[in-house]
C-alpha positions as CSV (number, residue, x, y, z in Angstrom):
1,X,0.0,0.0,0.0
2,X,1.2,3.2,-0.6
3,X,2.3,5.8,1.9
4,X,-0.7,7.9,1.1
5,X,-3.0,5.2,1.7
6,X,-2.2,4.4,4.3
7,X,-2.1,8.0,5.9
8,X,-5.6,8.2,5.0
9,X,-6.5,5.1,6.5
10,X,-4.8,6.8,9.8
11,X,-6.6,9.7,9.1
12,X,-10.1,8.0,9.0
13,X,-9.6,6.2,11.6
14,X,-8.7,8.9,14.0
15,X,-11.5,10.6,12.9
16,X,-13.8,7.7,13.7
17,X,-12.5,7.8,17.4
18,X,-12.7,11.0,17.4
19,X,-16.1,10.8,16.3
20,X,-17.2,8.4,18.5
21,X,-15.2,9.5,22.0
22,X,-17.8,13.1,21.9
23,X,-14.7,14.9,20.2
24,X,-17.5,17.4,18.9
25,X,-18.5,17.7,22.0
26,X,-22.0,16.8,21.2
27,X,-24.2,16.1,24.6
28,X,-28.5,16.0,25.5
29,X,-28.1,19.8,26.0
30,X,-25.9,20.8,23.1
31,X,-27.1,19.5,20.1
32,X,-24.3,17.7,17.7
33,X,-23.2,20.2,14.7
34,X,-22.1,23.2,16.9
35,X,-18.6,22.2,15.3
36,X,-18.4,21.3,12.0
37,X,-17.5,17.8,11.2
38,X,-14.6,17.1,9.4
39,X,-13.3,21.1,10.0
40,X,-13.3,21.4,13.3
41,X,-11.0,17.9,13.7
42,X,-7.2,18.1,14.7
43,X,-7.0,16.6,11.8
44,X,-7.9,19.4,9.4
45,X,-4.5,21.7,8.3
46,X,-6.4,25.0,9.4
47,X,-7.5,23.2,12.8
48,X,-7.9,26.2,15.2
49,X,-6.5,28.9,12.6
50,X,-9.4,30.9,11.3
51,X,-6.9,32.8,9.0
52,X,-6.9,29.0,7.3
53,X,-3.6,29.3,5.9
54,X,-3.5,26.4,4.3
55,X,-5.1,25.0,0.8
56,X,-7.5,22.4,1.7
57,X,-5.4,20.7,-1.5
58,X,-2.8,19.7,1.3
59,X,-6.1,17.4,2.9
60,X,-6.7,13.7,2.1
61,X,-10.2,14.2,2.2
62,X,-10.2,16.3,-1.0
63,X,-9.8,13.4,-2.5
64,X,-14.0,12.6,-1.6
65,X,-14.5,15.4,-2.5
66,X,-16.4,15.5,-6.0
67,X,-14.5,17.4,-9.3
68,X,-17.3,20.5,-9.3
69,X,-17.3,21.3,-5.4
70,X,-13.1,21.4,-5.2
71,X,-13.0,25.0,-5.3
72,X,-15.4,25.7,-2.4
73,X,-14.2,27.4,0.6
74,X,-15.2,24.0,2.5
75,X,-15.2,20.9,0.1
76,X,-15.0,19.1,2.5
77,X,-18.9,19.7,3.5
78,X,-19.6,18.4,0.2
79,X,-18.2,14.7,0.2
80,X,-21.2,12.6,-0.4
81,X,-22.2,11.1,3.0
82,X,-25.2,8.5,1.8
83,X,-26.4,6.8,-1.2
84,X,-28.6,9.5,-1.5
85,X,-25.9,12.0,-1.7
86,X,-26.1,13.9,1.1
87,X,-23.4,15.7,2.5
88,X,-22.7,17.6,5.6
89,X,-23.4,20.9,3.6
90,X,-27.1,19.4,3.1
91,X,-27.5,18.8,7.1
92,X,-26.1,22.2,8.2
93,X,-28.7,24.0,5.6
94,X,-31.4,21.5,6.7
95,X,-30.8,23.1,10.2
96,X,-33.2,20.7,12.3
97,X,-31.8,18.7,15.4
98,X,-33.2,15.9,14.0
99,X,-31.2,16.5,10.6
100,X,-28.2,17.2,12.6
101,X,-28.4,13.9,15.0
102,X,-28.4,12.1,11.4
103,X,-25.4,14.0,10.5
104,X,-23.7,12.4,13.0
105,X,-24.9,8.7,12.0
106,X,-24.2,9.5,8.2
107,X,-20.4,10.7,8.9
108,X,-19.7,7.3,10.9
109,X,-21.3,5.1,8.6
110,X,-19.3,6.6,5.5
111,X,-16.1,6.3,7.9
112,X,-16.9,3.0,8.4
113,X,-17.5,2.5,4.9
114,X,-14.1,3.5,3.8
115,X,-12.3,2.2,6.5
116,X,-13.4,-1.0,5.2
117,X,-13.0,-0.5,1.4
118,X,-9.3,0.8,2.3
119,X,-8.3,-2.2,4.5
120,X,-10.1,-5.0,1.8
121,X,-8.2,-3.5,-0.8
122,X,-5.0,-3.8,1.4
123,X,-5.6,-7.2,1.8
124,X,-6.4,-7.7,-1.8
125,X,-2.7,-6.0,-2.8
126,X,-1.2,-7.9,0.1
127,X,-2.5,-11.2,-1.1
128,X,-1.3,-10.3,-4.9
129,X,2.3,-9.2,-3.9
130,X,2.4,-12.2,-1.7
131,X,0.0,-15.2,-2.5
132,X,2.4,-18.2,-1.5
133,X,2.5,-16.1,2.4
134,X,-1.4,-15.2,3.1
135,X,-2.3,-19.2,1.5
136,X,-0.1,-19.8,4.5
137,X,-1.4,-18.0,7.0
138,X,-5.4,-19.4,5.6
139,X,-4.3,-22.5,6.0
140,X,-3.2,-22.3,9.4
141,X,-6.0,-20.7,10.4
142,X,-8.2,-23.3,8.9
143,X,-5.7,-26.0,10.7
144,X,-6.3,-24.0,13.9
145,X,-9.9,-23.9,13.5
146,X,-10.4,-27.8,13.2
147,X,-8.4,-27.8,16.3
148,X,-10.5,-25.8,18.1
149,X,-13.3,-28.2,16.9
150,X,-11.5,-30.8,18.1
151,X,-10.7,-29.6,21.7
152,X,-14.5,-29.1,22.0
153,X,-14.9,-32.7,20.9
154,X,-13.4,-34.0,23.6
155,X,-15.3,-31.9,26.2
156,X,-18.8,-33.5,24.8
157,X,-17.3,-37.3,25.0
158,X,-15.6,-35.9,28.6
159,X,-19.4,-35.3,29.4
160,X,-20.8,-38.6,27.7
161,X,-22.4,-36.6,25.1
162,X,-21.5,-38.7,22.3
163,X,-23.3,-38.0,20.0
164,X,-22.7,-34.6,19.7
165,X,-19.0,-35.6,20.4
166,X,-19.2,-37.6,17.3
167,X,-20.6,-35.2,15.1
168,X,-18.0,-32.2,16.1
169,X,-14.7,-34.8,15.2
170,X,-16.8,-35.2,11.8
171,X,-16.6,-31.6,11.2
172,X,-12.9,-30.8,12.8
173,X,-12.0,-34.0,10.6
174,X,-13.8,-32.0,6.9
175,X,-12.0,-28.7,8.3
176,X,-8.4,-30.3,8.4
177,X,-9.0,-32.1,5.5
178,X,-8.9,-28.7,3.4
179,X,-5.6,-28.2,4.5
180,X,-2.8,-28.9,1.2
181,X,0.0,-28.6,3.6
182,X,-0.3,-30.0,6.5
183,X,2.7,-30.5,8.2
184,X,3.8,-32.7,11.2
185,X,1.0,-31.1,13.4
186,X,-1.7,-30.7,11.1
187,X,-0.9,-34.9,10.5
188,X,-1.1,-35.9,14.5
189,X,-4.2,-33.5,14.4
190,X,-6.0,-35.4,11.8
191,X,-4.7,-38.9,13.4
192,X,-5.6,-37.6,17.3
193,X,-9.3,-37.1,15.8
194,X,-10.1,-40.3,13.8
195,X,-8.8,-42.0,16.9
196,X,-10.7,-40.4,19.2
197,X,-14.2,-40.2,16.4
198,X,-13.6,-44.3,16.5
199,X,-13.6,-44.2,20.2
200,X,-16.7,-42.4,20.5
201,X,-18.2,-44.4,17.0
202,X,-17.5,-47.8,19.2
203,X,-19.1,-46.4,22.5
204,X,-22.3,-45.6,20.6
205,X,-22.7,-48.7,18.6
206,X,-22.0,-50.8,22.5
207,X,-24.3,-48.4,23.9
208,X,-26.8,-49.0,21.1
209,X,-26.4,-53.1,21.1
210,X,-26.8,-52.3,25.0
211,X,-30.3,-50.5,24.5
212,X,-31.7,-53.2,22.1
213,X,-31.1,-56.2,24.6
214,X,-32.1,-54.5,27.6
215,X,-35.3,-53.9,25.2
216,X,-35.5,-57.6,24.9
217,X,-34.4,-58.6,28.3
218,X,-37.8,-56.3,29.7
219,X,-40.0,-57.9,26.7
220,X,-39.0,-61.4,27.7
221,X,-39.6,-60.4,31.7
222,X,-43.7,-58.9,30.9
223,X,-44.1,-62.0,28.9
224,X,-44.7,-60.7,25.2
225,X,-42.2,-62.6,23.9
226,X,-41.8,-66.8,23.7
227,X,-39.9,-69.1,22.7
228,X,-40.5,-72.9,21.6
229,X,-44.0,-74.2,20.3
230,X,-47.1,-73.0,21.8
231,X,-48.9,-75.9,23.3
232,X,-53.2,-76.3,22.4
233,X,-54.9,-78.0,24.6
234,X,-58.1,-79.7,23.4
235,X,-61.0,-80.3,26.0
236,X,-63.7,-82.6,25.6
C-alpha cells in the first residue's frame, strides 16, 4: 500500500475515534453540529486557525470530495455522505436537530465504509504481492480452526455426550482435510481425531447393542415374547 494510503486510512480512523469519543463535543443539552465535522478535527491543516492558511489541496479528504465542489471554501462539507448523496453541507442548511443527530450517523457510517474498502483493498494487494505467504497464513487458520473443533470434541465425550461428540470430530476431521500442507501437526491432528471419532463411533454402537437387549431382556420379563412351540390343549 502506498504511503498515502495508508495516511488516509490513519486519518479516517482517528476521525472515527474522534467521532465516536464526543470529540465534537456533542451532549443532551448541546445538540451535535455546533462544530463542524470534518473542519473542526485536529485533523484538518487549518484546525484552530481561522486565518486558514492552508489549501485544503494539502487534505486527504479532498480526494471525496467530488471534481465540481473542489474550489469551495469548505469541500470538504460536500463529500457525499449516503447513497442518497447527502453531504454535511445538506445537514447544516437542513438546520433541524433531528437532521443534525443524522449528520452524526451518516459521517460514521461513511467512515466505516471507507475504513473498510481501504483495508479490503489492502488485503487484496497484500495477497497479490504475496500469494504463496497469506495461503499460508489461511491454512493455518483453517488448521487452527479444526483444532478448536476438536478440543470441544473431547469436552462433549468428557461429558458422555456422544453423540454430539461424534458429530464435532466429523466436522474438525472435513476442516483439516482442506488443508494442502499439512505438516507434522496438522498430520497428529488429523490422526488424534479419527482416533478419538472411532472411540466415540465404538461407544455408541455398545451403547446401542446395550439398549436393544435390555429392550429384549424387559420384553421377555412382561411376557410378550416366547420361545418354543405354543402348546393347544383340546377339551372334551
Amino acid at each position: 500500500m502506498a504511503q498515502e494510503e495508508r495516511d488516509l486510512l490513519d486519518l479516517l480512523k482517528f476521525e472515527l475515534k474522534f467521532l465516536e469519543d464526543g470529540g465534537y463535543g456533542r451532549s443532551p443539552h448541546a445538540p451535535w453540529g455546533r462544530q463542524t465535522a470534518f473542519e473542526d478535527s485536529p485533523t484538518c491543516p487549518n484546525f484552530g486557525d481561522p486565518t486558514r492558511p492552508h489549501p485544503c489541496t494539502e487534505c486527504l479528504l479532498m480526494r471525496f470530495v467530488p471534481r465540481e465542489h473542489k474550489d469551495q471554501v469548505s469541500p470538504c462539507r460536500h463529500i457525499p455522505l449516503t447513497d442518497n448523496g447527502e453531504t454535511i453541507d445538506y445537514f447544516y442548511r437542513c438546520g433541524t436537530q433531528l437532521e443534525l443527530l443524522k449528520l452524526e450517523d451518516a459521517v460514521t457510517s461513511w467512515l466505516r465504509k471507507q475504513i473498510s474498502q481501504i483495508e479490503e483493498q489492502r488485503e487484496a494487494e497484500h495477497s497479490r504481492n504475496n500469494p504463496k505467504g497469506l495461503e499460508r497464513i489461511r491454512q493455518q487458520q483453517w488448521l487452527a480452526f479444526a483444532g478448536n473443533l476438536y478440543s470441544l470434541a473431547n469436552l462433549h465425550r468428557e461429558s458422555h455426550n456422544y453423540v454430539v461428540a461424534h458429530a464435532l470430530y466429523g466436522r474438525a476431521l472435513a476442516v483439516a482435510e482442506r488443508v494442502v500442507a499439512l505438516g507434522d501437526d496438522g498430520r497428529s491432528l488429523i490422526e488424534r481425531i479419527r482416533t478419538n471419532q472411532q472411540a466415540v463411533s465404538e461407544t455408541l454402537q455398545v451403547g446401542d447393542t446395550s439398549v436393544r437387549a435390555s429392550s429384549i431382556g424387559r420384553a421377555t420379563d412382561s411376557g410378550s415374547i416366547t420361545s418354543g412351540p405354543v402348546r393347544v390343549e383340546r377339551r372334551g
